[in-house]
C-alpha positions as MATLAB code, in Angstrom:
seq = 'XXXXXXXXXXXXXXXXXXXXXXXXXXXXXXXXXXXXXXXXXXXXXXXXXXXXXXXXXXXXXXXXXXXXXXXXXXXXXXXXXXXXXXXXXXXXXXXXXXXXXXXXXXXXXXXXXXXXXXXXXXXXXXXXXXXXXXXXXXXXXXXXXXXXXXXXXXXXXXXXXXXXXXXXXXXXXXXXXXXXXXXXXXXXXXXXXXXXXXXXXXXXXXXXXXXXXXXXXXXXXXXXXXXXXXXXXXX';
ca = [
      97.587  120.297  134.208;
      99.205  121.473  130.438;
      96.846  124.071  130.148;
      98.880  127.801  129.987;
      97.825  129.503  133.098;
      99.197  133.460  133.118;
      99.407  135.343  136.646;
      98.729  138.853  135.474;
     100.745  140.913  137.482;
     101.313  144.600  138.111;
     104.480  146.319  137.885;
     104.153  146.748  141.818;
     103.516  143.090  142.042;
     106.280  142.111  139.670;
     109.335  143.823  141.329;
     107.907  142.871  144.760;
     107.346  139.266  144.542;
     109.753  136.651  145.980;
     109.048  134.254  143.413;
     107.427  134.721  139.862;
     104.810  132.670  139.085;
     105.679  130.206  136.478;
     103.585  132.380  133.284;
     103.686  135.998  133.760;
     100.741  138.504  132.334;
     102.156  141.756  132.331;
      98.886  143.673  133.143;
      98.004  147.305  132.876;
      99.549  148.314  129.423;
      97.213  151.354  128.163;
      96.943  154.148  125.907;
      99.267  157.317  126.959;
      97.272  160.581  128.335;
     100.326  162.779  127.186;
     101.491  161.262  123.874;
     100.096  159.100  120.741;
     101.761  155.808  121.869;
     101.118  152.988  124.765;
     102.662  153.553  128.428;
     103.436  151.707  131.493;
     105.438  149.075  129.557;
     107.964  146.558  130.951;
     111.360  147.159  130.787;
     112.233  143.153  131.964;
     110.253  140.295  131.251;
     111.202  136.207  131.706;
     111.124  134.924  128.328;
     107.590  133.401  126.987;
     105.768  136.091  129.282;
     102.259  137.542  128.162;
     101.847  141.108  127.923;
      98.177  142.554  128.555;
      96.868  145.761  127.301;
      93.922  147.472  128.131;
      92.024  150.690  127.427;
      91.104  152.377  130.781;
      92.287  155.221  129.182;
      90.545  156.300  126.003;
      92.294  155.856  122.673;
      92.344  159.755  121.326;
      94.467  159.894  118.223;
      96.859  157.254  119.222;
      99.550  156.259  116.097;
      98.617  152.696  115.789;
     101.821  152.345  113.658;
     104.393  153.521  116.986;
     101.727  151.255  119.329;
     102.856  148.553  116.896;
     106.522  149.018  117.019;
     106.785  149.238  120.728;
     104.619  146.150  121.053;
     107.157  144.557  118.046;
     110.046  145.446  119.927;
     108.906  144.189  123.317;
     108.638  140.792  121.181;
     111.994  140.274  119.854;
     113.362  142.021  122.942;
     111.862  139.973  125.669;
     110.209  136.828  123.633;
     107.151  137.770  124.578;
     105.182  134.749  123.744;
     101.408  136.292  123.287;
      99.434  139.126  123.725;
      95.925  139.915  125.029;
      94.200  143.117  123.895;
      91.793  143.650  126.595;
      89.655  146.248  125.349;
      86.292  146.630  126.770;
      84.940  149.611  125.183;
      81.806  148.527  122.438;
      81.696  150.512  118.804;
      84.971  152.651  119.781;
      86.372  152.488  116.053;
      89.970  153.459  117.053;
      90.372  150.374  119.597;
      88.703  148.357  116.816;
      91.385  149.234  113.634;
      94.070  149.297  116.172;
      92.968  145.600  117.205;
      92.946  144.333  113.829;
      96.241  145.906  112.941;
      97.867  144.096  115.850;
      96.591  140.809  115.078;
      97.566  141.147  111.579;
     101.349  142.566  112.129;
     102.682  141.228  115.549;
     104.850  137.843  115.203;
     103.001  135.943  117.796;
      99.577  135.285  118.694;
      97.044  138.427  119.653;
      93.469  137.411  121.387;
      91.256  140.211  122.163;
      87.928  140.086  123.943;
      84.927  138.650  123.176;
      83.251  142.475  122.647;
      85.830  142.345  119.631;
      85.905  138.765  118.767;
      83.375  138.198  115.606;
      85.155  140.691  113.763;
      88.873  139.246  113.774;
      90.110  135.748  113.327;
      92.302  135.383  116.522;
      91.827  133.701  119.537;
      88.848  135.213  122.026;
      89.238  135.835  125.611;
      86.390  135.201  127.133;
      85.064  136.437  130.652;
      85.057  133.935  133.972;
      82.595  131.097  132.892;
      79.602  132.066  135.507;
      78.878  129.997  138.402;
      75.492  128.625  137.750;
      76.342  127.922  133.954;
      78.030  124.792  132.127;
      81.276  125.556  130.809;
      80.261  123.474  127.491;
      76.868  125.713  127.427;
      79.357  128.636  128.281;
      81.830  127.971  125.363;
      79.124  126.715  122.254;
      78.400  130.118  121.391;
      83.029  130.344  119.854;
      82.846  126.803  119.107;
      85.793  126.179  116.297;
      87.658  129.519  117.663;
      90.183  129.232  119.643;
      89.622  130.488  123.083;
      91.298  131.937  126.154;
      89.555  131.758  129.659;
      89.617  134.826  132.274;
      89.984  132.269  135.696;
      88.955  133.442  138.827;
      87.656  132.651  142.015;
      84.177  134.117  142.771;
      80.706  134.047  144.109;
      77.044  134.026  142.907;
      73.654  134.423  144.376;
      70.353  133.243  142.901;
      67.179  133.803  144.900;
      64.361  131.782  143.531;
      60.834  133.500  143.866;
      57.752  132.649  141.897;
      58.259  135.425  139.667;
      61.945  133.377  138.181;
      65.387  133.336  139.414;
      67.489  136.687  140.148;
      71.495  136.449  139.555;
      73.646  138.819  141.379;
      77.887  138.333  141.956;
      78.709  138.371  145.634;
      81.804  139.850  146.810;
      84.476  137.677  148.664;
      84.627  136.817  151.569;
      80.925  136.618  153.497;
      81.515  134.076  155.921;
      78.908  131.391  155.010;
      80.073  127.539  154.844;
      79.440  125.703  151.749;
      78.211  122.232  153.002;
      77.094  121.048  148.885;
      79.443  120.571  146.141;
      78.173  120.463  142.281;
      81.058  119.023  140.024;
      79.235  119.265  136.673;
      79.028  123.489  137.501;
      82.885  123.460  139.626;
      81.276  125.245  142.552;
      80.023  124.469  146.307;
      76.775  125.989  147.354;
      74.998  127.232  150.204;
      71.002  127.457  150.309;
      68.615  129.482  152.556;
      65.211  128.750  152.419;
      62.754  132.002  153.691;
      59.034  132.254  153.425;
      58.887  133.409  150.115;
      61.900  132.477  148.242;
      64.995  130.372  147.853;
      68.295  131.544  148.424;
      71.425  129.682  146.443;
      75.147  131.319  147.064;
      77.004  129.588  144.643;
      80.991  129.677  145.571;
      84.157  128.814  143.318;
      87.308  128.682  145.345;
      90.704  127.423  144.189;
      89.990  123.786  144.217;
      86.743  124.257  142.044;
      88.898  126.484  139.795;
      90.756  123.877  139.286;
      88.482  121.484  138.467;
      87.044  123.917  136.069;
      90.664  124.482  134.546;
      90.816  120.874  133.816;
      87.427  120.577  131.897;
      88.491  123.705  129.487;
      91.669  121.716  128.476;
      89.646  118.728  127.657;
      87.443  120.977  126.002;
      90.378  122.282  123.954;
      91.052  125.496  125.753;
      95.140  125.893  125.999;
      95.424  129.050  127.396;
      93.972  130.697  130.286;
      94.666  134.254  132.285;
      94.459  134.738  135.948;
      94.826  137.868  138.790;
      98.017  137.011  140.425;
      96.720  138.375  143.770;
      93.915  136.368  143.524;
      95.047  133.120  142.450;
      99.023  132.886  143.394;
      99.865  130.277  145.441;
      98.845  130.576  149.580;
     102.586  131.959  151.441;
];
């Protein structure tokens, strides 16, 4: 598989591991509570790593001009290759300009997320494809962009009454067996059928992920970004 998987990893995770993964995602960049600039950044990265900042901590006055130097200097320092601007706050102006500075001024390639995406020509990162939906349904809405996928593992539940079909994200693990397989979604399922209603548990593991993975770079997709905890390899 060519497509660009990244393991984002803590700094915990990073100084602890035996082996790095292949791609590193440094993960939990953010906006400073005690100054106008970003915090928690590296100070080693392999070369070609991705470096991942979110906004878990509200942007309040924060000099987009220093927040673009230190991400500049991480750059040249460490050749980062990309960066992901993982903001997930809707109509906050300040994450907005700083976005669009960053992907206008930094010397490699800036996606943010989708909440941000119509607004800036940049590559989109888009949120785990859902279980129960196609990933070509899932991707026509940024056809011609260029996209990067959030890969993970998961689970779904759909219980089928009369009155429709209720969607609800399962937590891992539960302990059912998945005796079906769907290729065309890249999940197995379980069903339960009650008086009333149908139960589905839809489950994508690490083979299905794969699977998935390889449909989204025939699709075009080059890049995608994974939790290193979640998807590094078993041992």
């Amino acid at each position: 598989m060519s497509i660009n998987l990244y393991l984002a990893m803590t700094a915990a995770e990073f100084s602890s591991a035996e082996k790095l993964p292949p791609k590193i995602g440094w993960m939990a960049c953010h906006f400073s509570c005690y100054g106008t600039n970003l915090t928690n950044l590296p100070t080693t990265l392999p070369e070609g790593s991705m470096v991942i900042i979110n906004d878990c901590t509200p942007p309040n006055g924060h000099d987009e001009q220093k927040i673009l130097q230190q991400l500049t200097g991480l750059a040249q320092q460490f050749s980062v290759s990309r960066f992901l601007l993982d903001f997930q706050r809707p109509g906050c102006a300040e994450t907005a300009s700083l976005a669009k500075t960053l992907v206008q001024a930094l010397p490699c390639p800036v996606a943010v997320s989708d909440i941000y995406g119509r607004d800036l020509c940049c590559p989109v990162f888009l949120p785990p494809p859902p279980l129960h939906t196609p990933l070509q349904k899932y991707l026509a809405p940024w056809k011609g962009r260029e996209v990067w996928l959030d890969a993970a593992i998961g689970q779904e539940t759909l219980t089928v009454t009369e009155k429709g079909c209720q969607i609800s994200e399962q937590t891992l693990p539960n302990g059912l067996e998945f005796p079906f397989e769907e290729e065309k979604l890249h999940c197995q399922y379980h069903t339960q059928i009650q008086s009333d209603r149908v139960i589905f548990t839809l489950n994508r593991d690490h083979k299905q992920l794969d699977g998935l993975l390889q449909e989204a770079e025939s699709l075009g997709i080059t890049t995608a970004v994974g939790l290193y905890q979640q998807l590094k390899a078993p041992g």
